[in-house]
Steps between C-alpha positions, in 0.01 A plus 500: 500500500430881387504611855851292603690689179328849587621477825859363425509779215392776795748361697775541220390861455541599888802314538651692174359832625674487830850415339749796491552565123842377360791733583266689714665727785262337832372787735294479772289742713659557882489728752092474453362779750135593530372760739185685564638774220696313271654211341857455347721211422871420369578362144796224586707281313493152539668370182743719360568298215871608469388821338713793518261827463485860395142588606177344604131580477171333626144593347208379747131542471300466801103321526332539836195604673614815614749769395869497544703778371808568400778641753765621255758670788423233714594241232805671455642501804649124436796658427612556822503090598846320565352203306406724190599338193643888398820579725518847519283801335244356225280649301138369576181529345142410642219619348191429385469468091259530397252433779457178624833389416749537782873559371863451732779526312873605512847499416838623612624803434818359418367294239684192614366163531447320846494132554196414586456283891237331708310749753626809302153682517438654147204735537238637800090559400349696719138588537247647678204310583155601517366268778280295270648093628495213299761361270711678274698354180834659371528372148826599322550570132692237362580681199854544525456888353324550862692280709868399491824490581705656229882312491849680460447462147268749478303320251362176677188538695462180815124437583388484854306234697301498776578297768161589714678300781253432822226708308250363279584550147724392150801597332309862400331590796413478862221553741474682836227518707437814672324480804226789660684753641336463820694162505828644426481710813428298693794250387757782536311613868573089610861549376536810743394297738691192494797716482402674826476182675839357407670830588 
């Protein structure tokens, strides 16, 4: 009898743990590419929530077996996509601060809100990878002083969610194995050459 309501009381918790919170804003990582140098992904929005915005800002933390770090320019240079949820010229931030803690954020210059929509991508993290493979967790702060969406009011701060989509993971992180670079080459060199072929 112990062991049926531990279980059913673990299953509660992981059930609870991968539920958005309430009101949450849903993103989800996209546009995942790893290569031989470096890995980088998209911050999208999958639930809006009807939320009309001012600024956003996402705080991650990375664990892995290896080193990843930081691309600020690199990170920045989201602004320049169509489906950018900043029309426009924004002001972006990526940093890292302190260390360990990976920060996008922005807002427009105008100061105006924008309603928020499905596949508007919100931030870019981009780092440089070490080589070391194996699997590496983004976990992001759920504090909503480190990651939000901050509504035309100026006042109200909108938590995020994770949706980790096809990737292993919960409703504050996700997981992405990195294979040996070796491997990665060779991927891209069987790309090259299926694309030969069919030309």
């Amino acid at each position: 009898m112990m062991k049926k309501s531990m279980f059913v009381l673990l299953l509660v918790c992981s059930l609870l743990l991968s539920v958005p919170a309430q009101g949450a804003v849903t993103i989800t990582p996209s546009n995942l590419q790893i290569d031989p140098c470096s890995v980088s992904f998209d911050f999208v929005i999958m639930d809006p929530c009807g939320v009309s915005a001012v600024a956003f800002q996402s705080t991650l933390t990375i664990s892995g077996p290896g080193t990843l770090t930081f691309d600020e320019t690199s990170s920045m240079a989201v602004i320049g996509e169509a489906d950018y949820w900043l029309p426009g010229s924004p002001l972006v931030a990526a940093v890292e601060n302190p260390p360990g803690n990976y920060v996008f954020g922005d807002l427009p210059l105008d100061g105006l809100g924008r309603i928020l929509a499905v596949d508007d991508i919100v931030a870019r993290y981009y780092f440089e990878w070490d080589g070391t493979a194996g699997d590496y967790t983004f976990n992001l702060d759920s504090d909503t002083a480190d990651s939000f969406f901050l509504k035309d009011d100026f006042v109200t701060s909108v938590p995020l969610a994770i949706d980790p989509g096809g990737l292993p993971g919960n409703s504050s992180s996700f997981t992405v194995h990195i294979p040996e670079p070796a491997t990665l080459m060779l991927f891209g060199l069987g790309g090259i050459l299926l694309r030969k072929r069919r030309a």
